[in-house]
N, CA and C of each residue as an Amber inpcrd file, in Angstrom:
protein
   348
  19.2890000 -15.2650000 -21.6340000  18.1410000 -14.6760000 -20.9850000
  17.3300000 -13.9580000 -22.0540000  16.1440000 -14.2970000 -22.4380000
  15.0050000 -13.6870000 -23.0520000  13.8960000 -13.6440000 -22.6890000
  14.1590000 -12.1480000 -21.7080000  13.0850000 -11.9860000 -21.5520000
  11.9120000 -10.8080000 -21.8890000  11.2630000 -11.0780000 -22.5810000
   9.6240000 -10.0820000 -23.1300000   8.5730000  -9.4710000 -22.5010000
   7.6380000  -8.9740000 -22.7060000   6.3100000  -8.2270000 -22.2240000
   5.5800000  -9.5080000 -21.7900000   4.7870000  -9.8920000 -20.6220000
   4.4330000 -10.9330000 -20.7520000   2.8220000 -10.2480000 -20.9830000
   2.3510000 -10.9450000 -22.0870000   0.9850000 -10.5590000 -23.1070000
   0.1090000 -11.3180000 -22.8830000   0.2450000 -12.6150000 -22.9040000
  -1.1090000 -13.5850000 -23.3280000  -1.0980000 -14.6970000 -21.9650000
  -1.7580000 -15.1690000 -21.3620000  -1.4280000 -16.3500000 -21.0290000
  -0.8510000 -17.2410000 -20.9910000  -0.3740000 -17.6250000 -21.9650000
   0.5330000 -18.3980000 -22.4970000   2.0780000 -18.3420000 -21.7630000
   2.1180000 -16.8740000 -22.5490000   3.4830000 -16.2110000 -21.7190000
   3.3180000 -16.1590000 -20.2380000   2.5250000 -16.0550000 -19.6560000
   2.3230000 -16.0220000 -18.1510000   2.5310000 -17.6310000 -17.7150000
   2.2860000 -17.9720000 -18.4100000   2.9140000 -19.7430000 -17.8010000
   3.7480000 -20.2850000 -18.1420000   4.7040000 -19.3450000 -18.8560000
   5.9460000 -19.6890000 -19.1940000   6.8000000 -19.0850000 -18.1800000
   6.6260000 -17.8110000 -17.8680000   7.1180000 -16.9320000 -17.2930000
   7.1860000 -17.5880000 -15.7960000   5.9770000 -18.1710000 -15.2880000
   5.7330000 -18.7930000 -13.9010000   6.7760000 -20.2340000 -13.9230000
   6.8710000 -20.9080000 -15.2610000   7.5560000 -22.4350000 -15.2100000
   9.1420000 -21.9250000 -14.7580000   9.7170000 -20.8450000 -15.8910000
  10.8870000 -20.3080000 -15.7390000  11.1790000 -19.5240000 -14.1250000
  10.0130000 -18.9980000 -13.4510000  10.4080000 -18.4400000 -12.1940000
  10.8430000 -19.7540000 -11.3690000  10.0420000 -21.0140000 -11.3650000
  10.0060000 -22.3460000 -10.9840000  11.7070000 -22.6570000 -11.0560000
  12.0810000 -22.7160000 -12.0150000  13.2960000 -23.6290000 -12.6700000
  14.3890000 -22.4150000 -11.6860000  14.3310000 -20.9420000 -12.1240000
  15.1280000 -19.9610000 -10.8440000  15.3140000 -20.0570000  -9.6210000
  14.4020000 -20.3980000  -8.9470000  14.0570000 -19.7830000  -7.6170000
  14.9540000 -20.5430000  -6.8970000  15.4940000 -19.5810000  -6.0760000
  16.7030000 -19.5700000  -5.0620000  17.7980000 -18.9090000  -5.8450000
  18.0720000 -19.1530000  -7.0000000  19.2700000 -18.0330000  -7.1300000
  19.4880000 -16.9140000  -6.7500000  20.9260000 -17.6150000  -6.8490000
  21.5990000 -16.5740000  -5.9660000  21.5960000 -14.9950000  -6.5080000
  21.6580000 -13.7190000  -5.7250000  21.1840000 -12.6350000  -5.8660000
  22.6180000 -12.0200000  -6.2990000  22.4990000 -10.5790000  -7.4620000
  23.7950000 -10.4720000  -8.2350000  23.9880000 -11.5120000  -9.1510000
  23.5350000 -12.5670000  -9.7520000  23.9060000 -13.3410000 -10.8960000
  22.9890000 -13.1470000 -12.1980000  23.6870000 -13.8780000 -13.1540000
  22.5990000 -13.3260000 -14.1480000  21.1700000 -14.0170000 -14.2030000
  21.5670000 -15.5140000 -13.2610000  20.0060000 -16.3040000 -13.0890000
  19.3170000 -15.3490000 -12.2520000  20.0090000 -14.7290000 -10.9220000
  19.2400000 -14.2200000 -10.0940000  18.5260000 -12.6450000 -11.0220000
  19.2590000 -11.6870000 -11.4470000  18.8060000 -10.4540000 -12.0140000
  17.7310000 -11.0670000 -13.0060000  17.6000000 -12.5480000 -13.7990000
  16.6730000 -12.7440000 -14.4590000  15.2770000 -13.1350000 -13.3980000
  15.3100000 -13.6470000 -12.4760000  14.2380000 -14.1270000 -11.6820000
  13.4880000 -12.8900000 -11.2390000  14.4720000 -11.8840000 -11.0460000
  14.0940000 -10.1350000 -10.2450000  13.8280000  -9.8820000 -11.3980000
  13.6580000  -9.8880000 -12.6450000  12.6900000  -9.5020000 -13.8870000
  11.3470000 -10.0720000 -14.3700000  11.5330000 -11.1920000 -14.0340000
  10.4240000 -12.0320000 -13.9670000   9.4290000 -11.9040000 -12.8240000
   9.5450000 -11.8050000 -12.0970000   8.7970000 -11.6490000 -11.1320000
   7.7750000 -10.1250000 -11.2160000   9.1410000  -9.4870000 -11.4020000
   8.2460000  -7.6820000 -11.7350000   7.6630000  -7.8610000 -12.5510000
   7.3020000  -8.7080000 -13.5560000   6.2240000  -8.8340000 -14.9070000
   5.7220000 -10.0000000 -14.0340000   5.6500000 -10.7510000 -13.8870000
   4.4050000 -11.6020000 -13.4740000   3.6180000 -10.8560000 -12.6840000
   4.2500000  -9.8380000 -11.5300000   3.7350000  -9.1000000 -10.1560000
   2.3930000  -8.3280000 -11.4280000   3.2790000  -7.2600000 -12.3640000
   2.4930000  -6.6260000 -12.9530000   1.1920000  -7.3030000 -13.7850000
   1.4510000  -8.2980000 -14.7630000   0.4650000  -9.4890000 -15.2000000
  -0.4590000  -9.3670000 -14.5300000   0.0070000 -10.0150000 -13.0820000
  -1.2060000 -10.3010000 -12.7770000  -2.1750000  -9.1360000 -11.9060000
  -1.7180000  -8.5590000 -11.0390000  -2.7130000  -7.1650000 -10.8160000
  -3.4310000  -6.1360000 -11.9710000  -2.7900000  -6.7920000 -13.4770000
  -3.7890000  -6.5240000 -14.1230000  -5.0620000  -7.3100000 -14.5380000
  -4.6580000  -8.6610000 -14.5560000  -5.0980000  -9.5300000 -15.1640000
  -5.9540000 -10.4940000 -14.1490000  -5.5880000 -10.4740000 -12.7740000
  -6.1880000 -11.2230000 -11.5710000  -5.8950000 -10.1810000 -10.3100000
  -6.8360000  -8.9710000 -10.1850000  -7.1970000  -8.3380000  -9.5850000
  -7.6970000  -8.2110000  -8.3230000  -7.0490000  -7.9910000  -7.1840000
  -7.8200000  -8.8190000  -5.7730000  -8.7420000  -7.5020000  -5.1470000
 -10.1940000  -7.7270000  -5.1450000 -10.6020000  -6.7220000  -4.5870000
 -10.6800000  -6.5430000  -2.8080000 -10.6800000  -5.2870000  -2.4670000
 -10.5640000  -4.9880000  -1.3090000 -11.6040000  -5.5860000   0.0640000
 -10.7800000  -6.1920000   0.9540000 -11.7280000  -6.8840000   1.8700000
 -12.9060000  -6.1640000   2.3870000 -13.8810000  -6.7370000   2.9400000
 -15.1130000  -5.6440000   3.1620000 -14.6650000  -5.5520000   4.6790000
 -14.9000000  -4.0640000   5.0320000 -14.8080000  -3.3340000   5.4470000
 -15.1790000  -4.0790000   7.3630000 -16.2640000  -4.3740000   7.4070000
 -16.6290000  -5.3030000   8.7510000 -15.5790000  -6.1840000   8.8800000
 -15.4170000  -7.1570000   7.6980000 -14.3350000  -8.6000000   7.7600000
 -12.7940000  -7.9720000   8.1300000 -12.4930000  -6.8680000   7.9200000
 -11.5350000  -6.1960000   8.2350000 -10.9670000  -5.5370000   9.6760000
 -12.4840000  -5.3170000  10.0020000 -12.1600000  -4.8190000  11.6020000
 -12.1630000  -6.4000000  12.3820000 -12.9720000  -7.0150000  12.0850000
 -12.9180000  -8.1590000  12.8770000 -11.7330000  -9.1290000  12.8020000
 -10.5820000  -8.6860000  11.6160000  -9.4430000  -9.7720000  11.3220000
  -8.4010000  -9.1270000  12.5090000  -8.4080000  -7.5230000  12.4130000
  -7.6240000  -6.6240000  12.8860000  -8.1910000  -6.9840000  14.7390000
  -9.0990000  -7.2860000  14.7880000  -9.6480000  -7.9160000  16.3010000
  -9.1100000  -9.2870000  16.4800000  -9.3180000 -10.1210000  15.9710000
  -8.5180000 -11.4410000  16.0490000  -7.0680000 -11.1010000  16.4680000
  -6.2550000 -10.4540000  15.0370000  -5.1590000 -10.3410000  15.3380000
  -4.1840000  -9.8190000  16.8150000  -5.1700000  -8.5210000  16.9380000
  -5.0830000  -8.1370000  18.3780000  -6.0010000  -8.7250000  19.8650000
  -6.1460000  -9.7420000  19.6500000  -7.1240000 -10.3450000  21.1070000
  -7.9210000  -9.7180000  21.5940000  -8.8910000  -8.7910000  20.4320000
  -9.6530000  -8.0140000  20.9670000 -10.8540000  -8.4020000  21.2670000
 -12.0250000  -7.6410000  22.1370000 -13.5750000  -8.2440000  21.8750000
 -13.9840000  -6.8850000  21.9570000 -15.2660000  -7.4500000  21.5930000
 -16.5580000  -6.5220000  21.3350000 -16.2190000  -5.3700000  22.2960000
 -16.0660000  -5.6190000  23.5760000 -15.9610000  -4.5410000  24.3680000
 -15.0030000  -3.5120000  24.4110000 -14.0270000  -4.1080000  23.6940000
 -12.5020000  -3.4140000  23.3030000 -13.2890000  -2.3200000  22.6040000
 -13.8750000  -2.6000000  21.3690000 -14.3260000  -2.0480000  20.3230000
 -14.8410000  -0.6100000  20.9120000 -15.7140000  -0.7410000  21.7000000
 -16.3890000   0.5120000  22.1980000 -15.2010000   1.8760000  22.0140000
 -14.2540000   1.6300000  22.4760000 -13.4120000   2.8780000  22.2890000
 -13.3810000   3.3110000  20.9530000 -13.4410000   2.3330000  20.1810000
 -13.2370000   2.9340000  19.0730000 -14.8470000   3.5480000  17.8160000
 -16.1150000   2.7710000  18.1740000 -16.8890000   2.5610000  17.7910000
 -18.1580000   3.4160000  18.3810000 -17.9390000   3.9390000  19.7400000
 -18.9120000   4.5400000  20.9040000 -19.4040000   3.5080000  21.6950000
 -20.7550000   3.3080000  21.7330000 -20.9020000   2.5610000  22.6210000
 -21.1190000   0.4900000  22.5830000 -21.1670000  -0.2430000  23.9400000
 -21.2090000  -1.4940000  23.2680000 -22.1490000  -2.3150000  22.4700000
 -23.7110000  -1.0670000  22.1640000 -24.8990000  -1.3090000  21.5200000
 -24.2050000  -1.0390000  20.1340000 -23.2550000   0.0330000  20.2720000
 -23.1980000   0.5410000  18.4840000 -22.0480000  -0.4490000  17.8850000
 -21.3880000  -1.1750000  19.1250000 -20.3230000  -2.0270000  18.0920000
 -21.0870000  -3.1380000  17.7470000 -22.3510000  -3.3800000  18.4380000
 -22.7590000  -5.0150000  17.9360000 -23.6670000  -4.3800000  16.5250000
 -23.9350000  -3.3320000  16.6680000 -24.6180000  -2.8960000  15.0320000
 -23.9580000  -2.8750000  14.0700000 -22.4660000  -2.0890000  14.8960000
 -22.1190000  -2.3640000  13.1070000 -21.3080000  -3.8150000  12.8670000
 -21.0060000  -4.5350000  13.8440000 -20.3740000  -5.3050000  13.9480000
 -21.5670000  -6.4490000  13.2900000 -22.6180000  -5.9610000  13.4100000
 -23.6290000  -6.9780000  12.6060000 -23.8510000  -6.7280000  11.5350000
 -23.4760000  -5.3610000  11.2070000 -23.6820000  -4.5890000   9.7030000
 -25.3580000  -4.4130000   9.8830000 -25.4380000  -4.0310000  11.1830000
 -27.0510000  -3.2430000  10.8440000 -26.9220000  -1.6230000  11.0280000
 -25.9020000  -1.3210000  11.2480000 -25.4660000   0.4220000  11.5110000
 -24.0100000   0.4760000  10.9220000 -24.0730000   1.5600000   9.2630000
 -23.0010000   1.6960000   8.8360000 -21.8860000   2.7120000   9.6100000
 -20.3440000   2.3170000   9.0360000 -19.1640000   2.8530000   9.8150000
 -19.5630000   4.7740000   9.4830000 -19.7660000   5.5510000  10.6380000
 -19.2840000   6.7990000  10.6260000 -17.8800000   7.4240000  10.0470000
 -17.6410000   8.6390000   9.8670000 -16.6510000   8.8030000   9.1110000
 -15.6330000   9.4240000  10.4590000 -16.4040000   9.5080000  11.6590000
 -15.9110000   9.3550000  12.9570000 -15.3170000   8.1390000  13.4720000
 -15.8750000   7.1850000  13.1460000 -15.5610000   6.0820000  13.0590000
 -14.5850000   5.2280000  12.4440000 -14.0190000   5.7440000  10.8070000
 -13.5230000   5.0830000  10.8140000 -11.9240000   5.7960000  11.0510000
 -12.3880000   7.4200000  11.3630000 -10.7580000   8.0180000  11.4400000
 -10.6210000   7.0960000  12.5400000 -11.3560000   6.7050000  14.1520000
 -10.7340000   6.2030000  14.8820000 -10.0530000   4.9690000  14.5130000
 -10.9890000   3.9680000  14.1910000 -10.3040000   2.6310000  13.3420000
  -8.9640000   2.8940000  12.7540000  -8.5920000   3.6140000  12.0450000
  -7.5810000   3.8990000  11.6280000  -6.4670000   4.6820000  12.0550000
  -6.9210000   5.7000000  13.4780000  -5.4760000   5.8610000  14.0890000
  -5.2620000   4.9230000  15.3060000  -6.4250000   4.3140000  15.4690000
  -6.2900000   3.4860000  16.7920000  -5.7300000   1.8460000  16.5220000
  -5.9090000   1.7690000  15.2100000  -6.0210000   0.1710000  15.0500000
  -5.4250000  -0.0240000  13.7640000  -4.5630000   1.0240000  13.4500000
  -3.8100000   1.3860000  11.7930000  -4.7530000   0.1790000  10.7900000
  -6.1970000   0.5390000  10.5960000  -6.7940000  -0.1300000   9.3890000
  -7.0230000   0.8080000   8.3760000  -6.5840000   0.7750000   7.3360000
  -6.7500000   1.7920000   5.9740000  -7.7660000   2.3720000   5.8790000
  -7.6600000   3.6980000   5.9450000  -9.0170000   3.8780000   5.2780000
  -9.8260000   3.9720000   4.6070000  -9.2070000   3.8030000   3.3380000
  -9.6280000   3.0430000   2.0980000 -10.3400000   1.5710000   1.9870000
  -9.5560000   1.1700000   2.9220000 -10.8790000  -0.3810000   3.4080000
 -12.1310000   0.2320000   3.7630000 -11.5960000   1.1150000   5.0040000
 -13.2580000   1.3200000   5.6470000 -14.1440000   2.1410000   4.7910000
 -14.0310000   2.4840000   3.7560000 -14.4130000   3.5040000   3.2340000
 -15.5430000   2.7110000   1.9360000 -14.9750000   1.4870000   1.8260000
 -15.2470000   0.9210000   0.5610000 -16.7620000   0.8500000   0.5580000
């Protein structure tokens, strides 16, 4: 087992071929403790290196609506009324900061999303 800092690209597609050739070992072995090293450096690699930025903030309430079978009218509780959810829901009236505490104790969405 040699394994390094993964630095360049290079190493990152080595690192990904070798996770390839691991995967499924078994956990407690020395293939497996090498795959659980590899992985924590690729994980790290790449959130430096391929960075996912945060979903926008509308696309977020509306995934969190899908997910829960919600509609527009649901929304009102959380939003005020059913004029103000189609605004912001159109993004012609930005989220209140009333707004998005509810979003977020009512509908656990981060508020760091809504905030963005």
């Amino acid at each position: 087992m040699d394994i390094r800092p993964i630095k360049t690209e290079d190493d990152y597609t080595e690192a990904i071929r070798r996770i390839e050739m691991l995967w499924g070992a078994k956990k407690d072995t020395p293939e497996g403790d090498e795959l659980d090293l590899l992985c924590t450096l690729v994980e790290s690699y790449e959130m430096t290196h391929y960075p996912i930025a945060p979903p926008d903030p509308i696309d977020a309430i509306l995934f969190r609506m899908e997910q829960m079978g919600m509609t527009k009218t649901d929304m009102a509780k959380y939003l005020g009324s059913q004029s103000r959810v189609s605004e912001v829901l159109g993004r012609k009236r930005p989220l209140t900061l009333k707004m998005v505490k509810s979003l977020y104790k009512g509908l656990k969405i981060p508020a760091e999303i809504l905030l963005t």
